[in-house]
C-alpha positions, 0 to 999 in steps of 0.5 A, spaced: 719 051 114 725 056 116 729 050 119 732 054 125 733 052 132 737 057 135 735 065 132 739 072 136 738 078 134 740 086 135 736 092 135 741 097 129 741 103 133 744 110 131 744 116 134 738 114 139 734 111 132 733 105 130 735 103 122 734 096 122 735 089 126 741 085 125 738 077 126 742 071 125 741 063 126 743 056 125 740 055 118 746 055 115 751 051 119 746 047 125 750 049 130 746 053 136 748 061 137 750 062 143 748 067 148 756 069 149 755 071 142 750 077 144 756 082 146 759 081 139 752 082 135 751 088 138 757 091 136 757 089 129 751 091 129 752 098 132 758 099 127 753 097 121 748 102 124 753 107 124 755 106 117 747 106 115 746 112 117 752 115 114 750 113 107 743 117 109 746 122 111 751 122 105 746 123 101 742 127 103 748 132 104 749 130 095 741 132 094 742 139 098 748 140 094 746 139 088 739 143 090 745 148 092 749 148 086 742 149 081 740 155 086 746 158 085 746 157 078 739 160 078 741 166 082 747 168 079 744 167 072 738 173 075 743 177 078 747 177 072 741 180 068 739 185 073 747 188 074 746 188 066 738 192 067 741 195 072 747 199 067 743 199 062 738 204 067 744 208 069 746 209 062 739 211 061 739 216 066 746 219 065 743 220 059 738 223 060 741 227 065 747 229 060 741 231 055 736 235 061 743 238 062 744 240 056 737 243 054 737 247 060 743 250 058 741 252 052 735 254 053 737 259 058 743 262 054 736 263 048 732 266 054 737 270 057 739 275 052 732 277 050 730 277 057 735 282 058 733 287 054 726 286 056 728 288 063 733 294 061 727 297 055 721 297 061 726 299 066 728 306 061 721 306 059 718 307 067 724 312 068 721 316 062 715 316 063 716 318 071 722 323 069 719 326 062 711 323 060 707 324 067 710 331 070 708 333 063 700 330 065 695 335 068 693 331 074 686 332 076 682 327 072 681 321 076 680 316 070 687 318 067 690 319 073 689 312 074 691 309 068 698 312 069 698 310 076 697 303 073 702 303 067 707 305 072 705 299 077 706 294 072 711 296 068 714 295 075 712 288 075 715 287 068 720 290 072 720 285 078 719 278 074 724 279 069 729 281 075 726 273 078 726 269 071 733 272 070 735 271 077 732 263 075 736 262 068 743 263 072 741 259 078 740 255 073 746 256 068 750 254 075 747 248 077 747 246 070 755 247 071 756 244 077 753 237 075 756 237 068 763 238 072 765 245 068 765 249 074 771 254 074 773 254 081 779 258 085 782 255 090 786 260 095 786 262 103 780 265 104 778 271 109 772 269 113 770 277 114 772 280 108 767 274 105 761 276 109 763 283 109 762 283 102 755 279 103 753 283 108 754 290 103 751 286 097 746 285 102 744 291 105 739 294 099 734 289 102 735 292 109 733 299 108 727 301 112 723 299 118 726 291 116 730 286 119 737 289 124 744 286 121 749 284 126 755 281 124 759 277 130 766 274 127 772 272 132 777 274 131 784 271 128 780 266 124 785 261 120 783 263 113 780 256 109 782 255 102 777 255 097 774 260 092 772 267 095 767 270 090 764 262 090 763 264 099 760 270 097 755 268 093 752 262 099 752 267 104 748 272 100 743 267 098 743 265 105 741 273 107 737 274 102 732 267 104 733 270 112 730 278 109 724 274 105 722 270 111 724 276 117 719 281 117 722 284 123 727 282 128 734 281 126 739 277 122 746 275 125 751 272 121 756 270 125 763 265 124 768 263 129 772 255 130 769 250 129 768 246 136 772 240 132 778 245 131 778 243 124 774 248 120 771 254 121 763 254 123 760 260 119 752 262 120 746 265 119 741 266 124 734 270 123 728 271 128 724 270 123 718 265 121 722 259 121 721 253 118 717 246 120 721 240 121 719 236 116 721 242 111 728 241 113 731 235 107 725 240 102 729 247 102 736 243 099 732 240 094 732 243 087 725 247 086 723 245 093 722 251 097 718 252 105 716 258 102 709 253 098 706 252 105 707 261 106 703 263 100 704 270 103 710 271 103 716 272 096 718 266 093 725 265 089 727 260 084 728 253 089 734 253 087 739 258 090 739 252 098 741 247 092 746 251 089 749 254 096 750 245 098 754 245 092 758 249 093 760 248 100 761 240 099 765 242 094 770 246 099 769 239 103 764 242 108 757 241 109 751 246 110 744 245 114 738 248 118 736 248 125 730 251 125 722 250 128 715 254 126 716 261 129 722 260 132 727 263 126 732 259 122 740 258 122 743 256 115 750 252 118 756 251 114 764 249 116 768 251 111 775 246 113 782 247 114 789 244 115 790 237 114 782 237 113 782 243 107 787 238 103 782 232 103 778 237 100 777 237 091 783 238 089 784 246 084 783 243 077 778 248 073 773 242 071 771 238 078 766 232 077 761 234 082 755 230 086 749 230 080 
């Protein structure tokens, strides 16, 4: 037998939960447990609660950290390995960026000089043959008459694509520069109009006839942005070129005038051509990317010329982009900075890392 005569007992409770029941009784002593006692047991038994649940918690605490710790452990060992990956695959690609450039640059150095000659030969062979060889021909046979007719249009075409393959190989030896960094660049006070009166006169050959009517809107005393001249030129060609491909009729504006922020000059080429669909915008500044694949009938260049044109205006510190929908024309946009905005610009070092 248990030999108790007086027994009181206390429920542990913690936080609304119980952990246990604190008993006493007179086994030990004999003496009867009073009921004044009960007050006093309780709160005891409140503070060993207290403290038990405590040690739970404590060690549940210890057990998350030690998960924690061998987490972390985990993960720092992963991301340690694919930082390394990483590098590794930037190196790879630097690389092989530094090796693509490299190979296009020689290959359009090896291709250039003999395709050269090959547009220079057929350009004097179709003179001569125009000039000399078929005015001395007797017309009237329908089969010779032909075949002259033909050697003159293909010698025209031989013409017409080594001019593309050329205009090609030099986008390409551009790009190449940019991306490797060996770029020459001026930088100097540039004047917007002569800028795009010197584009618009290179230009105007692709203008004769029943074509497009160019219109020039410039406001006058434009601040003079600091940047390279012949560069300018260059983009506001390829943007009129591309406008001439793509406007059958109608006319093409080139326009400049300030920037609504104050802080550049705004410069646009704006035709009332066929446009160009939404979704194409991001694809015509890529390289090789060009709207003209959807409108098989109509010329195609080199996919190059937009990406180039993008180079070259955010190296000055602006930025190029295009407004434009399906049958609603197209407007070519880039702001040229100046002031405080032109002197964040790279700095006039012959040799700029550019964006690759």
């Amino acid at each position: 037998m248990m030999q108790v005569s007086s027994f009181l007992g206390t429920p542990l409770v913690s936080k609304g939960r119980s952990v246990g029941i604190l008993a006493v009784d007179n086994r030990v002593s004999g003496r009867d447990v009073r009921p004044g006692d009960g007050p006093l047991l309780y709160t005891v038994g409140s503070l060993i609660a207290a403290a038990i649940e405590n040690a739970r918690l404590y060690g549940e605490v210890e057990a998350q950290k030690e998960a924690l710790e061998r987490r972390v452990v985990e993960r720092t060992a992963a991301l340690a390995v694919a930082i390394e990956e990483a590098q590794a695959a930037r190196v790879a690609a630097e690389t092989a960026s530094a090796s693509k450039s490299a190979f296009l640059s020689s290959v359009s150095h090896e291709l250039r000089t003999p395709l050269t000659s090959v547009v220079g030969f057929s350009r004097l062979i179709r003179r001569r043959l125009d000039e000399v060889v078929f005015p001395a021909v007797a017309v009237g046979d329908a089969k010779r008459d032909r075949a002259m007719r033909q050697v003159s249009e293909n010698l025209g075409i031989i013409v017409e694509e080594g001019e593309r393959l050329t205009t090609l190989i030099n986008d390409t030896l551009d790009l190449a520069k940019i991306e490797a960094g060996r770029m020459e660049w001026r930088r100097e006070p540039v004047e917007v109009a002569d800028v795009i009166a010197r584009a618009t006169s290179a230009t105007a050959s692709l203008l004769s006839g029943a074509g497009p009517e160019m219109i020039v809107d410039v406001e006058p005393g434009l601040p003079a942005p600091i940047g390279d001249r012949d560069r300018l030129i260059q983009v506001l060609i390829n943007l009129i070129s591309n406008a001439v491909k793509f406007t059958p009729d109608g006319s093409i504006t080139c326009a400049a005038r300030l920037d609504p922020s104050g802080r550049g000059v705004l410069v646009s080429v704006t035709d009332t051509g066929l446009g160009i669909a939404p979704e194409d915008h991001a694809r015509v500044f890529e390289q090789f990317g060009q709207a003209g694949d959807t409108l098989t009938d109509k010329p195609r260049g080199t996919g190059l010329g937009l990406a180039i044109c993008r180079e070259i205006v955010e190296h000055h510190g602006g930025r190029l982009w295009l407004e434009s929908d399906v049958g609603h024309g197209a407007r070519f946009s880039f702001t040229l900075p100046i002031g405080e905005a032109a002197a964040a610009a790279p700095s006039a070092t012959t040799e700029v890392a550019l964006r690759g």
